[in-house]
N, C-alpha and C positions, 0 to 999 in steps of 0.2 A: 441422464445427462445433467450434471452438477455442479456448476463452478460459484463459489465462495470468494472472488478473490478477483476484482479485474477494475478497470481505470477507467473513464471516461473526459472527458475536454473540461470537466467541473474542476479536475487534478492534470496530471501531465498524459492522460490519455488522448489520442488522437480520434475518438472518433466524439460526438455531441450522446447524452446519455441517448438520445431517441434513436438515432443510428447504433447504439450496442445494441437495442433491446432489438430492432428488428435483424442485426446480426445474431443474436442468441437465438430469435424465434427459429431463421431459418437453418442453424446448425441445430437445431432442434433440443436444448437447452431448457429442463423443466425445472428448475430453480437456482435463481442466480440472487448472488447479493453485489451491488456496486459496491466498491470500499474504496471511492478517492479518498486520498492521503490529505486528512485533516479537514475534510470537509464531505456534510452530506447535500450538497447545492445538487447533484446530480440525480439522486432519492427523489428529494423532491421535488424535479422536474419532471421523472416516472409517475410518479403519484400524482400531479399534480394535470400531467398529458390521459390519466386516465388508462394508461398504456394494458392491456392483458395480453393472455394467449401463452402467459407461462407465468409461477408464480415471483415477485419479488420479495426479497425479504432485505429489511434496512440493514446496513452494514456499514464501516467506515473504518479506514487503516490511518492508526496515530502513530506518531516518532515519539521516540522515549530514549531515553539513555539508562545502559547498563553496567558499572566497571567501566566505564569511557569508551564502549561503543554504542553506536544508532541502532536501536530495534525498531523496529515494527510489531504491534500488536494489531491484530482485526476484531472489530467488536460486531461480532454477529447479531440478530434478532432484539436491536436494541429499540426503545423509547425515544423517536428522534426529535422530542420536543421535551425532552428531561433536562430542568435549572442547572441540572448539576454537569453533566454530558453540554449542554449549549455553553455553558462558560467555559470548558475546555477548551471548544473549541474556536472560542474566539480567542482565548489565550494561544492555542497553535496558530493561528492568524495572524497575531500579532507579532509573534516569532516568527513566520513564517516571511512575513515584508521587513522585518527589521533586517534579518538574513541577505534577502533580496536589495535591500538597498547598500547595503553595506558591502554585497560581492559586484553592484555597479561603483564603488566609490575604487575598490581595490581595481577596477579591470579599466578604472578610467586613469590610475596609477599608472596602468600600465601600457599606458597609450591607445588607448582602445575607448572614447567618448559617445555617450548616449546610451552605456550601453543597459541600464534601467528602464529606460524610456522605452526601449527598443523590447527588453523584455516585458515589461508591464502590457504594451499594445501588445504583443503575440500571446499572453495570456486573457485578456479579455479580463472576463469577471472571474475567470478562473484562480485555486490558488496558487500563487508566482513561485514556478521554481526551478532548480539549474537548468530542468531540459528545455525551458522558455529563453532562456540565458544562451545554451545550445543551438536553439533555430538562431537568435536575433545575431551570434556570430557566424555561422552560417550564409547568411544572409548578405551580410554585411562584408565579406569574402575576408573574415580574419582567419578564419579556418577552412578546408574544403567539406569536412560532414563531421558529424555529431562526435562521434571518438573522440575523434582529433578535437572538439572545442574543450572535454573534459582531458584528455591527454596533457594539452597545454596553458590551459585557462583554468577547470573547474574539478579537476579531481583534488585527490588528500595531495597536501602540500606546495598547489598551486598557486597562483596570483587571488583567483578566485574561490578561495577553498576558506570559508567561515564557518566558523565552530556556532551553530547555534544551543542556544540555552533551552534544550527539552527538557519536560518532566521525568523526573523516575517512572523507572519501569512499574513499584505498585501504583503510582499516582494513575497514567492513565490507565492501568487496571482498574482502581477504584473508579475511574468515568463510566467505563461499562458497564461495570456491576451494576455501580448505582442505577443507572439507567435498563437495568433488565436485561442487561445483553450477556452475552458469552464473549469471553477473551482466549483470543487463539493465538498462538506466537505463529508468526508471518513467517515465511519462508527459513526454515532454521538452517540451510546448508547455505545459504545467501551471505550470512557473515564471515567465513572462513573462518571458524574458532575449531578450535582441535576438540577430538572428542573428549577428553575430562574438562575444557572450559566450558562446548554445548550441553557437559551435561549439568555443572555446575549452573548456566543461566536457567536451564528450566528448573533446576531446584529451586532460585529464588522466584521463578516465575510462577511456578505450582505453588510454592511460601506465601506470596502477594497474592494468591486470590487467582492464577490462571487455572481454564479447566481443558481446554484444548492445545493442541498444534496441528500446523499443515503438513501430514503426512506426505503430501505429494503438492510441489509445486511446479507448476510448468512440466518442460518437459524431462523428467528423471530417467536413469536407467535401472533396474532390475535391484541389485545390488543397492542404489544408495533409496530406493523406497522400503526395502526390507529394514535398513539401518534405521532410518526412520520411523517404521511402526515398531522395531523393539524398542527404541529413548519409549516414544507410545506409550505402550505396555508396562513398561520400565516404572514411567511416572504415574503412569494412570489416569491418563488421558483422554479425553477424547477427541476424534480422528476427522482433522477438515479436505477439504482437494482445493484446488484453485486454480486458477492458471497464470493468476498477474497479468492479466492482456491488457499493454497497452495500446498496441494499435497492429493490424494487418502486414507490417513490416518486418515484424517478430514472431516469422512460423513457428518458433520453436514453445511460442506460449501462445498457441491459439485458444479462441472464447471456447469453450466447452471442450476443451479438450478431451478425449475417450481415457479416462484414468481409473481403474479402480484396485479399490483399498482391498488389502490382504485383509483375509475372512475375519483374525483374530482380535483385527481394530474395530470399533465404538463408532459408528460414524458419528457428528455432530447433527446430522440432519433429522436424528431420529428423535432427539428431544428439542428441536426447538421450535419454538410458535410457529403453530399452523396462521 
């Protein structure tokens, strides 16, 4: 039981990291990396809680731009007190509230006031992002549930839909590396890119310095994991799992999901820090 790839209240996960891990323990889950997006606040509240009973391993999922779409890279088994990796990701921080403030400036345009404020308190110390934006409309009864607030507020070409300024895809590759880590392209059927554009991204992704991708994200069927470990094969890669759990609402990416990789994939778990 293996999952690489899951979210915690540090990011837009619903659960506190202390409640994932005793959800991991008792799905029974023997190594798990947290990867909120652009931050490891959640790591090191594990490490920090003293938490055992399964191993962690430091992980964290960064936004990057490719050809003008959003990726996701996960940086496995990294140095999470590495100069070069910490100023990334205060640089993703500060993108990350400049974002945030600017889709409350657009949604207060649009007759919809507080709604920063509103989101900022439902993220806590967390890092602020749509889906906090999501609950505070919610809440607020501009919307009736979450869909519906990116439906008509927060998706692509919405009132609240802001283009932020990420790094290229080598750049926060180069954070990883530097930092010791392993760089996995995140969920790669997540972007809808046809197969000669996905395979074009992981050329320049294998080009920059990637060594993995997520064979199996969430919950796939038959067909599109086999697709995935030949790109695999293809690039010479090695082979992650994940589940992307946000939170107990989303059966379909439960914490440890039972997933395993076709024989002729590499897992990543075989070479990295014990």
């Amino acid at each position: 039981m293996i999952d690489l790839h899951c979210h915690s209240t540090a990011s837009d996960g619903a659960l506190s990291p202390e409640a994932l891990w005793a959800l991991a323990l008792a799905r029974g889950v023997r190594l798990l990396a947290l990867t909120d997006h652009d931050s490891m606040a959640g790591y090191h509240a594990l490490v920090d809680s003293g938490a055992t009973g399964l191993r962690l391993l430091a992980g964290v999922e960064l936004s990057c731009q490719w050809a003008g779409h959003n990726i996701h890279i996960v940086g496995l088994g990294l140095d999470a007190q590495h100069p070069q990796l910490l100023q990334g990701l205060r640089q993703q921080a500060e993108a990350r509230e400049a974002r945030a403030r600017g889709i409350g400036e657009r949604l207060a345009r649009a007759g919809i006031d507080g709604a920063y404020q509103g989101a900022r308190r439902i993220a806590g110390e967390a890092m602020i992002g749509r889906p906090h934006f999501a609950q505070f409309l919610c809440e607020s009864g501009a919307v009736r549930h979450a869909p519906e607030a990116f439906d008509r507020y927060l998706g692509a070409g919405k009132p609240g839909d802001i283009k932020v300024h990420w790094p290229e895809l080598a750049t926060a590759i180069e954070w990883i590396r530097a930092a010791g880590g392993y760089a996995v392209l995140a969920h790669p059927l997540h972007y809808r890119l046809t197969n000669a554009r996905l395979g074009r991204l992981l050329g320049s992704f294998v080009e920059a310095g990637g060594q993995a991708m997520e064979v199996i994200s969430g919950n796939q069927n038959t067909d599109q994991t086999r697709h995935m470990a030949r790109l695999c094969r293809q690039h010479h890669l090695l082979a992650s799992v994940g589940s992307d759990f946000h939170g107990p609402t989303t059966p379909w990416r439960n914490l440890g999901m039972r997933a395993w990789l076709p024989d002729d994939c590499q897992p990543i778990w075989e070479v990295l820090p014990q």
